[in-house]
Each structure stands twice: as C-alpha cells, then as structure tokens.
PAMIBA-994057 format. One line per 2 residues: their letters; for each residue x, y, z negated of C-alpha. Coordinates in Angstrom, 1 decimal. Last residue first. Layout:
a = X:Y:Z ~ ...
END
This chain:
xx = -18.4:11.9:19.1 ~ -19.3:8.7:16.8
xx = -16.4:7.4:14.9 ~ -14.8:4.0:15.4
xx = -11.9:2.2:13.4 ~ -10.5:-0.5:14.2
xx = -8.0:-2.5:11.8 ~ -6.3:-5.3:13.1
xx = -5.2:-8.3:10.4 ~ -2.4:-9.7:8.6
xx = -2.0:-9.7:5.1 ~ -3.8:-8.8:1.8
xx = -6.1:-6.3:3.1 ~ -7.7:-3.1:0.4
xx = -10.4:-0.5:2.1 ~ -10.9:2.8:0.1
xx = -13.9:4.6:2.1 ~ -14.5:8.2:2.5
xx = -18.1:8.5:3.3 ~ -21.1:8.2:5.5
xx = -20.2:4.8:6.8 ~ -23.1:3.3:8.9
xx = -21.6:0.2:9.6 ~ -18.6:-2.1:8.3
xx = -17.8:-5.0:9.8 ~ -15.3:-8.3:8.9
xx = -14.0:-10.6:11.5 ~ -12.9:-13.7:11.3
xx = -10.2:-14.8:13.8 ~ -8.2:-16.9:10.6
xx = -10.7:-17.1:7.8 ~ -11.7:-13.9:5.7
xx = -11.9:-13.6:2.2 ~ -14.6:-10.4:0.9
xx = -14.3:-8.5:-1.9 ~ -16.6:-5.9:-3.6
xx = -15.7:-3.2:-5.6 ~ -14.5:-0.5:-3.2
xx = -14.4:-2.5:-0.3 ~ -11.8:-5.4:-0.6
xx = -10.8:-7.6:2.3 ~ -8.7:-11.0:1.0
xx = -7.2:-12.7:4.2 ~ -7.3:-16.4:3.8
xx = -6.4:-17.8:6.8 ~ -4.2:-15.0:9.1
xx = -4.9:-13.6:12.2 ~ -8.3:-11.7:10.7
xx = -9.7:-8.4:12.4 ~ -10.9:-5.4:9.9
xx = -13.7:-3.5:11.5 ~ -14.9:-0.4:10.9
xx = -17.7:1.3:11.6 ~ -18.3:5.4:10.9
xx = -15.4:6.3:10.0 ~ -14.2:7.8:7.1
xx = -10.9:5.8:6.5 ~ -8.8:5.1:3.5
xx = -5.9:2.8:3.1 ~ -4.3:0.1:0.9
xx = -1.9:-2.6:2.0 ~ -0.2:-6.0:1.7
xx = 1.4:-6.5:4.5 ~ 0.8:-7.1:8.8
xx = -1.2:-4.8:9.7 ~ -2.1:-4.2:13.3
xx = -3.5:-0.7:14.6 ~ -6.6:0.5:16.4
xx = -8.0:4.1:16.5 ~ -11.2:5.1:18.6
xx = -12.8:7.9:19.1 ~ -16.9:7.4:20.1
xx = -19.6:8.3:22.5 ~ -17.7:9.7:25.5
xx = -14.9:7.2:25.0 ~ -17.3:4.1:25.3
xx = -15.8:1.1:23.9 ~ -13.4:-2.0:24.7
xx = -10.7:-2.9:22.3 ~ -9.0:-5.6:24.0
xx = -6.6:-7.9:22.7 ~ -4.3:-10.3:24.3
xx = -3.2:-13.7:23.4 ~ -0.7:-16.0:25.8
xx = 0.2:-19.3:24.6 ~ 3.7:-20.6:25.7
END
C-alpha cells in the first residue's frame, strides 16, 4: 500500500521544536513563536482566538510572530508544530 512519511526539518541551534498528531476535537495553548497546524482531514475547523479558519485535506495553516499565549481550537485530525527561536 501507500507509504506517507513526515519530516519536520529545522535548525536545532536556532529553534526547539515539538510536533504531535491530533486526532479529536481539542483545545490547547502554545507560546511559540510559529505554529503550524497540518490538515489530514477535509474540513478541519482552526480557531485562533476569534477568528476561524477551515482547512482542506494537506492544507496547512501558519502562525508567525507570536508574542503571546495563544488558545488554538482543531476539530479533527491534524499535526501541530510548534517552533520557538533559541
């Protein structure tokens, strides 16, 4: 069958890294500095505070320049990276 695999590729000297798969309904808080939230599921609702985003499947959704604490809301199934400058 089909083969996927998933890199997360960055430079450990300039950033920590954390990656994990969701696969519910969930609600979290990060301070990173980017995030991204990784769609494998159509219609995957993203909310940010007020504002909501729907993913398709393999979108991608990214945050920049976070300063601070965010509440972050997903639907279903995604990957959530988080990066924060060393």
């Amino acid at each position: 069958g089909a083969i996927r695999d998933f890199n997360l590729i960055y430079a450990p000297d300039r950033y920590t890294a954390r990656l994990q798969w969701i696969d519910s309904k969930q609600r979290f808080f990060t301070s990173a500095g980017t995030v991204l939230v990784f769609s494998v599921a159509e219609g995957l609702r993203v909310s940010v505070g007020t504002t909501t985003e729907t993913l398709g499947k393999h979108d991608c959704l990214q945050l920049n320049g976070n300063r601070e604490l965010l509440e972050i809301s997903v639907s279903g199934s995604c990957c959530l990276i988080e990066l924060t400058a060393i």
